[in-house]
KOLVO-695841 format. One record per atom (N, C-alpha, C): residue number from 1; residue in three letters; chain; atom name; x, y, z. Coordinates in steps of 0.05 Angstrom, whole numbers. Each point is the difference from the previous one (the first is absolute). Example, Ala and Ser with C-alpha at 12.3 -4.5 7.8 and 13.67 -1.06 7.14 Angstrom:
<atoms>
+-----+-----+---+----+--------+--------+--------+
:   k :   r : c :  a :     c1 :     c2 :     c3 :
+-----+-----+---+----+--------+--------+--------+
:   1 : ALA : A :  N :    264 :   -114 :    156 :
:   1 : ALA : A : CA :    -18 :     24 :      0 :
:   1 : ALA : A :  C :     18 :     24 :      0 :
:   2 : SER : A :  N :     -7 :     21 :    -14 :
:   2 : SER : A : CA :     16 :     24 :      1 :
:   2 : SER : A :  C :    -15 :     22 :     14 :
+-----+-----+---+----+--------+--------+--------+
</atoms>
This chain:
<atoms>
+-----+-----+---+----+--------+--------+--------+
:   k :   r : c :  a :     c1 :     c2 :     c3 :
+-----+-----+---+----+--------+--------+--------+
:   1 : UNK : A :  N :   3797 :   -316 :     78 :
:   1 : UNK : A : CA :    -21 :     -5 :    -18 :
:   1 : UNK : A :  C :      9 :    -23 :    -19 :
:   2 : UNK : A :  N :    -27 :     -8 :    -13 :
:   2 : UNK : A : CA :      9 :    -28 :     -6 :
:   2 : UNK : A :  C :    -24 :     -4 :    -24 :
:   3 : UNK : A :  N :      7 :    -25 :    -25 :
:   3 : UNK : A : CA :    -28 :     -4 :     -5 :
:   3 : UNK : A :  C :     12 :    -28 :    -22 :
:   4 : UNK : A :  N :    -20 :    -19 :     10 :
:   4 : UNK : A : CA :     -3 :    -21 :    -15 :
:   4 : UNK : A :  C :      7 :      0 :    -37 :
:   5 : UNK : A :  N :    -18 :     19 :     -9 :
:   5 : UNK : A : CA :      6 :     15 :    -21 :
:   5 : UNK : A :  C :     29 :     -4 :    -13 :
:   6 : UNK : A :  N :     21 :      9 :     19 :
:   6 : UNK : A : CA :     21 :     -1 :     -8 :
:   6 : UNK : A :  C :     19 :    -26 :      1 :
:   7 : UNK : A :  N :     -2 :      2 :     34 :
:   7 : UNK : A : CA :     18 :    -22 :     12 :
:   7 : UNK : A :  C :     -5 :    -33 :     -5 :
:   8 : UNK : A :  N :    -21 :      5 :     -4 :
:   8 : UNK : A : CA :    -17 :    -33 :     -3 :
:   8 : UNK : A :  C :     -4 :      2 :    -32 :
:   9 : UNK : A :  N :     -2 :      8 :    -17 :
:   9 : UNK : A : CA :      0 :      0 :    -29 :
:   9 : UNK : A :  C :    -29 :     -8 :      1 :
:  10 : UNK : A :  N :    -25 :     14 :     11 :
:  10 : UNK : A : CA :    -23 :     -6 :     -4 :
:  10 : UNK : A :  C :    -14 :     28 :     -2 :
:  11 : UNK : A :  N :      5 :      7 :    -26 :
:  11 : UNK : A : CA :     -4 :     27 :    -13 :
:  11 : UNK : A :  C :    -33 :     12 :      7 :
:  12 : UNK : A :  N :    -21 :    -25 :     -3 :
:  12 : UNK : A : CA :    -27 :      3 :     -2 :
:  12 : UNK : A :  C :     -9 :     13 :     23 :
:  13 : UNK : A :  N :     21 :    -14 :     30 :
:  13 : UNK : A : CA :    -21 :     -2 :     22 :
:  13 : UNK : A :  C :      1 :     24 :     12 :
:  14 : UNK : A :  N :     19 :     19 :     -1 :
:  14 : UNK : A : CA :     -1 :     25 :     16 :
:  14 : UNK : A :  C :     -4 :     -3 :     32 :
:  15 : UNK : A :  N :     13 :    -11 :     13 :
:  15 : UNK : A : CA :      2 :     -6 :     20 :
:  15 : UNK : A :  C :     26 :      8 :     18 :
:  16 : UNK : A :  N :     -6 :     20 :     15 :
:  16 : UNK : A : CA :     33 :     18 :      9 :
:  16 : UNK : A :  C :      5 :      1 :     26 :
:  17 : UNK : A :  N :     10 :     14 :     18 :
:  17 : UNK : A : CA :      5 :     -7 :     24 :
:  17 : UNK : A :  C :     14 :     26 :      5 :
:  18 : UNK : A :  N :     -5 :     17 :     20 :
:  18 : UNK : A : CA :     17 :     24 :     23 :
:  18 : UNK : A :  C :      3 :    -11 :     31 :
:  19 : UNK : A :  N :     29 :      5 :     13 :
:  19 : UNK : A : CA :      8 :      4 :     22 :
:  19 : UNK : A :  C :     14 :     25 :      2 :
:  20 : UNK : A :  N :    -12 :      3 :     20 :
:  20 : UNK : A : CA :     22 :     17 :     22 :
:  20 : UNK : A :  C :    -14 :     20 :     26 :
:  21 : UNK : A :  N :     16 :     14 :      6 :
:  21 : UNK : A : CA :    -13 :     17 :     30 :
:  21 : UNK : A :  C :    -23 :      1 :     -1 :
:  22 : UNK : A :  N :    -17 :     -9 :     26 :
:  22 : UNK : A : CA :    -33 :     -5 :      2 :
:  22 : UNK : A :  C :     -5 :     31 :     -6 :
:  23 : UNK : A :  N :     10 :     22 :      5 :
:  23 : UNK : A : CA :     -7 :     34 :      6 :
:  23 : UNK : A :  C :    -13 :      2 :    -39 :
:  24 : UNK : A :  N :     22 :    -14 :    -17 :
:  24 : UNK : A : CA :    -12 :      4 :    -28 :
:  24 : UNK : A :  C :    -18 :    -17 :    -17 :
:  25 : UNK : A :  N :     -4 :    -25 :     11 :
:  25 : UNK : A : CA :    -15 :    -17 :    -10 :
:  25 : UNK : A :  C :    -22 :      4 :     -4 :
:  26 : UNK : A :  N :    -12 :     14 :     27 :
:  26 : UNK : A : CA :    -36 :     12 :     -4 :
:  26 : UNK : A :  C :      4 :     17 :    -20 :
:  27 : UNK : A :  N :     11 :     12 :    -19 :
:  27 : UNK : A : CA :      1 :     12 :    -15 :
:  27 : UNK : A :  C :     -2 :     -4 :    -39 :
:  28 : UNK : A :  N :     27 :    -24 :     14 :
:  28 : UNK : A : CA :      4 :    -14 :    -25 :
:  28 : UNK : A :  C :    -23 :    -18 :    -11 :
:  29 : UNK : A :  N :    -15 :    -10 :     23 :
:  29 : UNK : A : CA :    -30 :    -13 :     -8 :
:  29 : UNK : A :  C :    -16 :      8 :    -11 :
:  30 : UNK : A :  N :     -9 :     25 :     11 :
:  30 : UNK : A : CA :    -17 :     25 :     -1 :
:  30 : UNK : A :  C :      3 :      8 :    -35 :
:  31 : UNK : A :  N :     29 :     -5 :    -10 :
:  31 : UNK : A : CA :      0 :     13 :    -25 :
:  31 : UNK : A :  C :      6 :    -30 :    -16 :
:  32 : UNK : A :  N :      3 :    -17 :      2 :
:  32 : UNK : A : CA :    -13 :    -28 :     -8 :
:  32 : UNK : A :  C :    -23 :     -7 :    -11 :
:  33 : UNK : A :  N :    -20 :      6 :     29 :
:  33 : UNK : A : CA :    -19 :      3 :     -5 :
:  33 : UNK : A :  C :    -19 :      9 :    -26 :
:  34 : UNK : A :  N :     12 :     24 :     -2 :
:  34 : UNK : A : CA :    -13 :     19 :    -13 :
:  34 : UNK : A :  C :     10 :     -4 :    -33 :
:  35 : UNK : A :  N :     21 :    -15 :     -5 :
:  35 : UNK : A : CA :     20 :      0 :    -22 :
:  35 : UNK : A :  C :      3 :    -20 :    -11 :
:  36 : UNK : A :  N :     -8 :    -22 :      6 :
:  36 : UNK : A : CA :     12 :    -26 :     -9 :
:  36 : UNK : A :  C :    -29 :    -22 :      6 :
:  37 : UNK : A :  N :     -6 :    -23 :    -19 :
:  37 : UNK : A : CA :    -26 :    -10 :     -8 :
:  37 : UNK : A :  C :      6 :    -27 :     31 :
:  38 : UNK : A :  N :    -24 :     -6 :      5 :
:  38 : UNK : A : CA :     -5 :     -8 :     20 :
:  38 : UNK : A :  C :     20 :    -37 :    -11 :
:  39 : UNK : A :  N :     25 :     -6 :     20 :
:  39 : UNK : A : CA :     -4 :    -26 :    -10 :
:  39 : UNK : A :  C :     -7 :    -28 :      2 :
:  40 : UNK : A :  N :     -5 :    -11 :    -13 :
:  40 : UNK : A : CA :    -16 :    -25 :      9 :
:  40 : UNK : A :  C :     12 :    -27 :      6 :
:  41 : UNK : A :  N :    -14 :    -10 :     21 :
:  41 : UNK : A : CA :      6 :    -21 :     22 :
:  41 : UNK : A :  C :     24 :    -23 :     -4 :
:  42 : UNK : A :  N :     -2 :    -13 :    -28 :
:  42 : UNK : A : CA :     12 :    -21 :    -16 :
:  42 : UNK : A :  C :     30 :     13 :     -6 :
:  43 : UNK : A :  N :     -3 :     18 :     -8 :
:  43 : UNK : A : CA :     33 :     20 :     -9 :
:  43 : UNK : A :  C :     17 :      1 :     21 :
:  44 : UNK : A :  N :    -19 :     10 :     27 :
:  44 : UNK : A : CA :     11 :     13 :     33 :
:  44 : UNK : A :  C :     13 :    -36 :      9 :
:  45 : UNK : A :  N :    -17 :    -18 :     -4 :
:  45 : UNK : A : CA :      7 :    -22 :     21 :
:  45 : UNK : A :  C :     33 :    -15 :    -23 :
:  46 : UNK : A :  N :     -6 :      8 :    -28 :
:  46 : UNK : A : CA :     21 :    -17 :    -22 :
:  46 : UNK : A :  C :     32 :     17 :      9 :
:  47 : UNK : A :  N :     -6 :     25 :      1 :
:  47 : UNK : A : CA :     25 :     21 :      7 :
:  47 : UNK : A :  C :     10 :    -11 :     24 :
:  48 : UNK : A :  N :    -17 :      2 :     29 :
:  48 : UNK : A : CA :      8 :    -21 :     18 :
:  48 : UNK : A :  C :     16 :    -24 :      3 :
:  49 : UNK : A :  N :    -10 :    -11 :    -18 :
:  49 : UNK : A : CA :      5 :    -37 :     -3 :
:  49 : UNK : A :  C :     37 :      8 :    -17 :
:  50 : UNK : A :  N :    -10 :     16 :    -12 :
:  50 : UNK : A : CA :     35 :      4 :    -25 :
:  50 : UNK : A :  C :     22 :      9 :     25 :
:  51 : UNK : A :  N :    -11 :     29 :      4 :
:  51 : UNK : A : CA :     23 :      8 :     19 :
:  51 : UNK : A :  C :     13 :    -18 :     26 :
:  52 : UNK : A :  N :    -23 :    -18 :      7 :
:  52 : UNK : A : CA :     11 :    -15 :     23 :
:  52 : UNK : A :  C :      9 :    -27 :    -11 :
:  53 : UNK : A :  N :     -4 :     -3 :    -32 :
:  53 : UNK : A : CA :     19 :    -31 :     -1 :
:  53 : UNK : A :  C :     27 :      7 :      1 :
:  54 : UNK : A :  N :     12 :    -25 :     13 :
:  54 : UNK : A : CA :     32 :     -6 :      7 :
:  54 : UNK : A :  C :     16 :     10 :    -20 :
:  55 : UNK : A :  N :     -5 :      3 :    -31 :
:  55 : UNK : A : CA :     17 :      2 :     -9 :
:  55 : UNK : A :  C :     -5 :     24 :    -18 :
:  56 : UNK : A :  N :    -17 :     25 :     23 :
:  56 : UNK : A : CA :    -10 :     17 :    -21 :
:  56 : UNK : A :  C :     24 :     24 :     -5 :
:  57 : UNK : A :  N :     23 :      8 :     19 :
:  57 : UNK : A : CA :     18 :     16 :    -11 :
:  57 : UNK : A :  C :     18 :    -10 :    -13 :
:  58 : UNK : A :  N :      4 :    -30 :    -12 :
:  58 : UNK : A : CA :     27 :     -5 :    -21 :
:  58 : UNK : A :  C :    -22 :     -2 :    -21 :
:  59 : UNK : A :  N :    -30 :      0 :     -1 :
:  59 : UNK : A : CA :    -19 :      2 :    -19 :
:  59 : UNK : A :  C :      3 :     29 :    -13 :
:  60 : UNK : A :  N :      7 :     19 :     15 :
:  60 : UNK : A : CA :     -6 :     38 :    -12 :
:  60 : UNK : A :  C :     31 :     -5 :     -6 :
:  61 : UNK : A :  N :     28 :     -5 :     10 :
:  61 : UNK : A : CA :     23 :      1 :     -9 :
:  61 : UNK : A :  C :     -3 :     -6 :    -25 :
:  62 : UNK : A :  N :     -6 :    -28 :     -3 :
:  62 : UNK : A : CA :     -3 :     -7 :    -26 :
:  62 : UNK : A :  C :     -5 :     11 :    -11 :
:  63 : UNK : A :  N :    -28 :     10 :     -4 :
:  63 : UNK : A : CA :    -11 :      8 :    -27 :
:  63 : UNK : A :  C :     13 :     26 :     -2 :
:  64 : UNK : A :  N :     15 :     15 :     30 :
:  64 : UNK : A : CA :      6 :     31 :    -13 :
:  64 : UNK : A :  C :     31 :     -9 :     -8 :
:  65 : UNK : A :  N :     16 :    -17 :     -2 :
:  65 : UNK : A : CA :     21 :    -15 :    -18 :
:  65 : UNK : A :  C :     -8 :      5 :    -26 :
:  66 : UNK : A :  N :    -29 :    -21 :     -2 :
:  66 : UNK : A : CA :     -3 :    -10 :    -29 :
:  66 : UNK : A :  C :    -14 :     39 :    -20 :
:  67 : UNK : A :  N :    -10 :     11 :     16 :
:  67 : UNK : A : CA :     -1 :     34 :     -5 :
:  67 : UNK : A :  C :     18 :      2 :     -8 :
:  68 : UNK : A :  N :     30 :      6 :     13 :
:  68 : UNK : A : CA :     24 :     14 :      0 :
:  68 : UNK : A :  C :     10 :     -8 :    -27 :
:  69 : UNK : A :  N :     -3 :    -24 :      1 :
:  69 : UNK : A : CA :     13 :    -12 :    -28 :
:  69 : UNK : A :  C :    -11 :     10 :    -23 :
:  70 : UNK : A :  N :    -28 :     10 :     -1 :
:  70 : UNK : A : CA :    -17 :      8 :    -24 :
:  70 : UNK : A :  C :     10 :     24 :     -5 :
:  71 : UNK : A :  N :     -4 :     18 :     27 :
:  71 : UNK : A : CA :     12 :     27 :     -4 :
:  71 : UNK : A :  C :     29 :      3 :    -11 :
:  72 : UNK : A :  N :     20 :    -14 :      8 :
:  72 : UNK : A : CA :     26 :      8 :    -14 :
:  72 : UNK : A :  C :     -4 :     -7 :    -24 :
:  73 : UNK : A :  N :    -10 :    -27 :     -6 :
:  73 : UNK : A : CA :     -5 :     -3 :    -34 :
:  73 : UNK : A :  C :     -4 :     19 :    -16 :
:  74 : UNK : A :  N :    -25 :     14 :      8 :
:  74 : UNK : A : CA :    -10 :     20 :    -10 :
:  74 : UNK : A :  C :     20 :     23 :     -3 :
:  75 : UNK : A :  N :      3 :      6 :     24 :
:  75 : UNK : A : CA :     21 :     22 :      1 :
:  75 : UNK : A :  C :     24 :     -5 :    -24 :
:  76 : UNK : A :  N :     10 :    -23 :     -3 :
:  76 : UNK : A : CA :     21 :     -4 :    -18 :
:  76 : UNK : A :  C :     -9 :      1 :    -19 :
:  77 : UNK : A :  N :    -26 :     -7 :    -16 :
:  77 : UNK : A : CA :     -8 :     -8 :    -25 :
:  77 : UNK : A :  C :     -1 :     33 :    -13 :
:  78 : UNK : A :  N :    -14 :     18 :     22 :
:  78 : UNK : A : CA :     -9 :     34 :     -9 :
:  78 : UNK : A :  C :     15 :     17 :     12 :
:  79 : UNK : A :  N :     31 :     -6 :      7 :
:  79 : UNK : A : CA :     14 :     13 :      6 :
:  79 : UNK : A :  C :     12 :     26 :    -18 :
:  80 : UNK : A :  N :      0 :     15 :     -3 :
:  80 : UNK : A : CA :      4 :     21 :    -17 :
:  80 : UNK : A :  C :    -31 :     20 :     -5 :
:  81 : UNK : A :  N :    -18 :    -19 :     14 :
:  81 : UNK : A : CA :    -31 :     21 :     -8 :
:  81 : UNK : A :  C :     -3 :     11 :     26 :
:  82 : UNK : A :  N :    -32 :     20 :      3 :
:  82 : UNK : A : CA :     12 :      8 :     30 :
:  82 : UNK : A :  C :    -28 :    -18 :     14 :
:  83 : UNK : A :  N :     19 :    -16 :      6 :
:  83 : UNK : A : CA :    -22 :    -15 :     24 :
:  83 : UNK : A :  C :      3 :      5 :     22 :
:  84 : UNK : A :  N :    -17 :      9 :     21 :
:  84 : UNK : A : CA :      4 :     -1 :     35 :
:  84 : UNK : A :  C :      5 :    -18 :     15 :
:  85 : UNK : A :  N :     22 :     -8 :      1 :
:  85 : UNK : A : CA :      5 :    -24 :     20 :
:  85 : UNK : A :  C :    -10 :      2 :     23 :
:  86 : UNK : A :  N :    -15 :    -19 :      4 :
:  86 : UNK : A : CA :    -22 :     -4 :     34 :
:  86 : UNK : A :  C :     20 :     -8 :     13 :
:  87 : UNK : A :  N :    -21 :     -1 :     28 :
:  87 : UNK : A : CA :     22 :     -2 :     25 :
:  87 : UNK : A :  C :    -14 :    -35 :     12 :
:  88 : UNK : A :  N :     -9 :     -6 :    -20 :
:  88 : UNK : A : CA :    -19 :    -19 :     11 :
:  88 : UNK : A :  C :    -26 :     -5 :    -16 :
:  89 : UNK : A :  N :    -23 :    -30 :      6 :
:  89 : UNK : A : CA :     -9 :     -4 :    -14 :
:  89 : UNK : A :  C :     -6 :     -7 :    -31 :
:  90 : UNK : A :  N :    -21 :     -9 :    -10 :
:  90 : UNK : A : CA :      4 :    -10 :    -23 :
:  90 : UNK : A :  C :    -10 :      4 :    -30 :
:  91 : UNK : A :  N :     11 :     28 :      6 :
:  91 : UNK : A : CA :    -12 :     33 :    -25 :
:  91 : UNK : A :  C :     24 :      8 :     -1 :
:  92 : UNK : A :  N :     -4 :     15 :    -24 :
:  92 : UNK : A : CA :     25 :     30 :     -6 :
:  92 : UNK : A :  C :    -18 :     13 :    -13 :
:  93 : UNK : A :  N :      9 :     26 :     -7 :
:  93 : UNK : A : CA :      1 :     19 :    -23 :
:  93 : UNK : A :  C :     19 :     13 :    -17 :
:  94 : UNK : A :  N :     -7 :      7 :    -19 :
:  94 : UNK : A : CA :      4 :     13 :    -14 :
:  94 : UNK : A :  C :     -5 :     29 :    -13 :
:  95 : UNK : A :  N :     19 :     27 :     -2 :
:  95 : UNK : A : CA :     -6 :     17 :      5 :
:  95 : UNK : A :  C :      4 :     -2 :    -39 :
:  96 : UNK : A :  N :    -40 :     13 :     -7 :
:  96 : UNK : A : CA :     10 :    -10 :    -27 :
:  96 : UNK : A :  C :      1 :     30 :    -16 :
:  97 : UNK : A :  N :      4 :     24 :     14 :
:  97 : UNK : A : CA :      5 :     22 :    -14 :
:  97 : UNK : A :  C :     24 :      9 :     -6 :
:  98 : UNK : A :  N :     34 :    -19 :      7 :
:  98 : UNK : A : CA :     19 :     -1 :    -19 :
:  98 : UNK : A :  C :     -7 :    -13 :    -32 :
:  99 : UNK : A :  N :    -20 :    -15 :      4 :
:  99 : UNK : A : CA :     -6 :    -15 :    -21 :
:  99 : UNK : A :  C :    -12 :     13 :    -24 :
: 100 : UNK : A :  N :    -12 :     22 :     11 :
: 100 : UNK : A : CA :    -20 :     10 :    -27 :
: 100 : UNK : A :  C :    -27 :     -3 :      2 :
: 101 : UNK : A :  N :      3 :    -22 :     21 :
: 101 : UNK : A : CA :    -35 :    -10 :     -7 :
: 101 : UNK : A :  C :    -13 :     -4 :     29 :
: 102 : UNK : A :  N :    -28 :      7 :     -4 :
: 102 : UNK : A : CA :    -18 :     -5 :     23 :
: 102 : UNK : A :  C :     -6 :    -22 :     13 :
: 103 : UNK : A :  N :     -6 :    -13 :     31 :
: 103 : UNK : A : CA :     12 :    -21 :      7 :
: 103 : UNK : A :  C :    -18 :    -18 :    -18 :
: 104 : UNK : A :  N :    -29 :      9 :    -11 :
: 104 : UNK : A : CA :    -24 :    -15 :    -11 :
: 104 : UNK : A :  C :     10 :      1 :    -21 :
: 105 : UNK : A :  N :     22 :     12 :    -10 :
: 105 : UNK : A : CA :      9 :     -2 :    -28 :
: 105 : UNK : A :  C :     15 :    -26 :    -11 :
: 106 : UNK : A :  N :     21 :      3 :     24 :
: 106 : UNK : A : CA :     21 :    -25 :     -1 :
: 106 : UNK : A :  C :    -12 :    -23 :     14 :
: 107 : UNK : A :  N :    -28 :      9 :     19 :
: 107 : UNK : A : CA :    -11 :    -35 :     -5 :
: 107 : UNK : A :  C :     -7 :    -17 :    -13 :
: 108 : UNK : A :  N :    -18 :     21 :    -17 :
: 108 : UNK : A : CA :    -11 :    -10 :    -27 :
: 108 : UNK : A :  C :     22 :    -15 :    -22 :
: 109 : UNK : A :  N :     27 :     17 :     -9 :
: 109 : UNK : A : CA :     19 :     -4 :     -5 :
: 109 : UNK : A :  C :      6 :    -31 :      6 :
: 110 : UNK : A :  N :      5 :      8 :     29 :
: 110 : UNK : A : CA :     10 :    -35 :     10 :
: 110 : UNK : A :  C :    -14 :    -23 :     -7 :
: 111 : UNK : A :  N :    -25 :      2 :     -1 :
: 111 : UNK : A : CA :    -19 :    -18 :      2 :
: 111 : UNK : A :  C :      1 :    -15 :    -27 :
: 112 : UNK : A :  N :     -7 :     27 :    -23 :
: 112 : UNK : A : CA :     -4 :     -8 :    -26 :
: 112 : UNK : A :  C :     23 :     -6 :     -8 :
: 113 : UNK : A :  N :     16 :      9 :      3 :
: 113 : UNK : A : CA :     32 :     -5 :    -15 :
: 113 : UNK : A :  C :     17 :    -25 :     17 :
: 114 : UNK : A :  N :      3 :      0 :     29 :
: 114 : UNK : A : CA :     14 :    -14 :      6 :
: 114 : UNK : A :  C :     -7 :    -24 :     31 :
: 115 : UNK : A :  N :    -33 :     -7 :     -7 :
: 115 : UNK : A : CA :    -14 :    -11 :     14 :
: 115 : UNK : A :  C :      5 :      3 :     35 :
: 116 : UNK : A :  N :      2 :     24 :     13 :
: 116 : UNK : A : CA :      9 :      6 :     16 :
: 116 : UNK : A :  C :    -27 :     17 :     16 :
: 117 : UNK : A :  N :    -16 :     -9 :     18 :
: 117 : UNK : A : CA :    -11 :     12 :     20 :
: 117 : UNK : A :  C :     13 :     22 :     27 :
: 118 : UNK : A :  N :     -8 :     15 :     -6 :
: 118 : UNK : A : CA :      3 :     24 :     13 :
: 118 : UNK : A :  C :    -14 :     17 :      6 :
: 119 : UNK : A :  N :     -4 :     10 :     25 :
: 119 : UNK : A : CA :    -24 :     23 :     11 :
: 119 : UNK : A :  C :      8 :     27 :     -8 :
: 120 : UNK : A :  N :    -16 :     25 :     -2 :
: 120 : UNK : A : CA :      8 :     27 :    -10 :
: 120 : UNK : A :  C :     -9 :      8 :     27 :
: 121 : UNK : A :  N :     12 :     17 :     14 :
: 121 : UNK : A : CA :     -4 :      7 :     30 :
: 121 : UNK : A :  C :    -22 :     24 :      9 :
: 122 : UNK : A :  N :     -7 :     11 :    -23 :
: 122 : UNK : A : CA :    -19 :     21 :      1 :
: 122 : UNK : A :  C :    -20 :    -17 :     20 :
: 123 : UNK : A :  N :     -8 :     28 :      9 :
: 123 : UNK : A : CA :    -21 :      4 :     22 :
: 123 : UNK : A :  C :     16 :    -15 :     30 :
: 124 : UNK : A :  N :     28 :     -7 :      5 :
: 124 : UNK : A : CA :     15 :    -17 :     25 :
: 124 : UNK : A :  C :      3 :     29 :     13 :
: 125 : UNK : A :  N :     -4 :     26 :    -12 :
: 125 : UNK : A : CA :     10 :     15 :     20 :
: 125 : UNK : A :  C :     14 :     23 :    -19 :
: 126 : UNK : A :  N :     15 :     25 :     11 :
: 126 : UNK : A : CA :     19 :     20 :    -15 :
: 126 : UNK : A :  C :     20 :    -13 :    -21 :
: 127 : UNK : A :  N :     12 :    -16 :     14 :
: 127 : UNK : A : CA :     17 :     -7 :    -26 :
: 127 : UNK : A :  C :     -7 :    -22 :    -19 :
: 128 : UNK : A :  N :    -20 :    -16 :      7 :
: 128 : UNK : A : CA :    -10 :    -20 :    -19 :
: 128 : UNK : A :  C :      2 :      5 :    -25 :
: 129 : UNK : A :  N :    -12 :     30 :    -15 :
: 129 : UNK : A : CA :      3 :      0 :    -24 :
: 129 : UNK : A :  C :     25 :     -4 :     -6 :
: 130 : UNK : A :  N :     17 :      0 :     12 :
: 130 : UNK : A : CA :     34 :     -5 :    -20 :
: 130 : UNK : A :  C :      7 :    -21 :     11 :
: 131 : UNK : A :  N :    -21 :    -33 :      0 :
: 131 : UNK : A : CA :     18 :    -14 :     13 :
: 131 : UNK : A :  C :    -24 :    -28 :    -11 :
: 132 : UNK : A :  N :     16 :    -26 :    -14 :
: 132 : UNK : A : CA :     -2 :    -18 :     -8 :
: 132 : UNK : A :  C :     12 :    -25 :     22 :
: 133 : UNK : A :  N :    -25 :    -18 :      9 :
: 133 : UNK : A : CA :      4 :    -16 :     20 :
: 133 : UNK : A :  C :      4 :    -28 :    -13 :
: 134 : UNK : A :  N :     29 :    -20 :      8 :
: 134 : UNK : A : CA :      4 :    -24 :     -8 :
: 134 : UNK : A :  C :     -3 :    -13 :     19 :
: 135 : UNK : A :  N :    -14 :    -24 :      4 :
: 135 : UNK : A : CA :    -15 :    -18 :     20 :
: 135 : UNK : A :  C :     14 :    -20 :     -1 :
: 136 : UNK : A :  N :     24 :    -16 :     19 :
: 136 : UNK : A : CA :      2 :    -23 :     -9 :
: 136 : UNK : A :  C :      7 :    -16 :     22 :
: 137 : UNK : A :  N :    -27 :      0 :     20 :
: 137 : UNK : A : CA :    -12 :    -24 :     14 :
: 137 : UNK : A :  C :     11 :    -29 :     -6 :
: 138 : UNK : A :  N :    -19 :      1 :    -25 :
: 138 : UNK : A : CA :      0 :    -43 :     -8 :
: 138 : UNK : A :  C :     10 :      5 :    -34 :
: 139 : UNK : A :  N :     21 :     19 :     -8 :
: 139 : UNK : A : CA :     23 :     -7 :    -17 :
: 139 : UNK : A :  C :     18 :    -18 :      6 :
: 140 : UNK : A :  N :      5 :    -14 :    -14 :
: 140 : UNK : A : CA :     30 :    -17 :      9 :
: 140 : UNK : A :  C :     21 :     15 :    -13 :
: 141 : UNK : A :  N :     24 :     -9 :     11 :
: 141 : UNK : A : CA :     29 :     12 :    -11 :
: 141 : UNK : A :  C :     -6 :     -9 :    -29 :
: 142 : UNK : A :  N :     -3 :    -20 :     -2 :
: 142 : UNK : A : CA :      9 :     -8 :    -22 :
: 142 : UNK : A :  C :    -18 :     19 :    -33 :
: 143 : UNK : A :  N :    -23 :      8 :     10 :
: 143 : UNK : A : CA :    -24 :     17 :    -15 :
: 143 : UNK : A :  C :     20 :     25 :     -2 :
: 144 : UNK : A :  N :     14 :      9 :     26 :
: 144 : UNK : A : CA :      0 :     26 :     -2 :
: 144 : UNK : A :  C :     33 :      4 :    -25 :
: 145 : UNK : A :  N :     11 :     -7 :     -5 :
: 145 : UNK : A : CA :     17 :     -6 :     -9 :
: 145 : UNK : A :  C :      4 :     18 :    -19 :
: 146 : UNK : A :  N :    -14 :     -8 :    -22 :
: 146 : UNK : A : CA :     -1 :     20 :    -25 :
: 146 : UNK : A :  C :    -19 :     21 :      2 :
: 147 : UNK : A :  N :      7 :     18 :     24 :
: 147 : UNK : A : CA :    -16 :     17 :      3 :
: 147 : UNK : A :  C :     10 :     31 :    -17 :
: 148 : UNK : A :  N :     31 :     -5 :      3 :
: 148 : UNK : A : CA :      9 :     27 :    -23 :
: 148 : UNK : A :  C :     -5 :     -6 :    -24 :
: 149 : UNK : A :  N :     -8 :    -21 :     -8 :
: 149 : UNK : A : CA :     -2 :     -4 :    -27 :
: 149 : UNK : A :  C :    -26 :      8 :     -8 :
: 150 : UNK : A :  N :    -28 :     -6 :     24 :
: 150 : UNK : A : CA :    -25 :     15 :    -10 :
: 150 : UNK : A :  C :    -10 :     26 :     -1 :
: 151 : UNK : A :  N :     25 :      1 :     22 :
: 151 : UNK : A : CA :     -4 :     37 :      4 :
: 151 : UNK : A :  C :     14 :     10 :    -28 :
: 152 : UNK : A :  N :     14 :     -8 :    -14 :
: 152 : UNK : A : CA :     10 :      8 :    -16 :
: 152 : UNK : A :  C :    -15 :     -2 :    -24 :
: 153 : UNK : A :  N :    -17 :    -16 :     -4 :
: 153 : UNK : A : CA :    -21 :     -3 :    -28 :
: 153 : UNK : A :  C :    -20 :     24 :     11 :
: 154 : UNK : A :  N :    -11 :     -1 :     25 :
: 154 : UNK : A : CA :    -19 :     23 :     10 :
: 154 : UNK : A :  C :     18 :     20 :     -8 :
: 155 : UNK : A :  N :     18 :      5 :     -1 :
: 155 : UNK : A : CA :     10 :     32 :      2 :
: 155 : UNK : A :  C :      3 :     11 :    -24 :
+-----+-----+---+----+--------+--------+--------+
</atoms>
């Protein structure tokens, strides 16, 4: 499984892809079908055109490089809080009930106090309520920097 979404940094288009044994595919369609919004023509032929240019896997290296680099930043900047180190991708969390505070608590927090955007995970599922999402896609290193320092006016 696969999806533009991720690999191609084209968040909007929702455009994904399954292989494997023909025995499960009629299946996996079947619940496609039924699950996921019909997608349209322009998205299907652009996903095409990306995956098959020449230089589209040192294109995903790259950018999951230029990820890696955000995430350790991060990781170093809020080292001592309890953040979930991902295994990948270009999110973390934060589990914010060592903290005291609700994840909508310490967004708000972040926002007002230490100009810091952040999602509160409620409604992602069972554990969402205890879990504050940091997004940093199109951060640069250089932004993320003084990030213990804002968490620290939020706190």
């Amino acid at each position: 499984m696969g999806s533009a979404s991720k690999e191609l940094r084209t968040i909007g288009w929702r455009v994904g892809w399954v292989t494997g044994p023909a025995e499960i595919l009629h299946d996996v369609r079947l619940v496609g079908l039924t699950n996921v919004v019909c997608q349209v023509g322009i998205a299907q032929e652009a996903v095409t055109a990306a995956l098959a240019a020449p230089d589209a896997d040192a294109d995903v290296a790259a950018a999951t490089a230029t990820w890696r680099e955000r995430c350790e930043t991060i990781l170093d900047q809020l080292s001592g809080l309890p953040v979930v180190r991902p295994h990948g991708g270009w999110s973390l969390l934060i589990d914010t009930r060592p903290l005291g505070l609700s994840p909508a608590g310490l967004s708000r927090r972040l926002f007002e106090r230490a100009k810091v955007a952040a999602t509160p995970m409620d409604g992602w599922g069972p554990s969402g309520a205890h879990h504050l999402r940091l997004v940093f896609a199109n951060e640069p290193v250089d932004r993320l920097g003084d990030l213990r320092e804002r968490f620290r006016l939020a706190l």
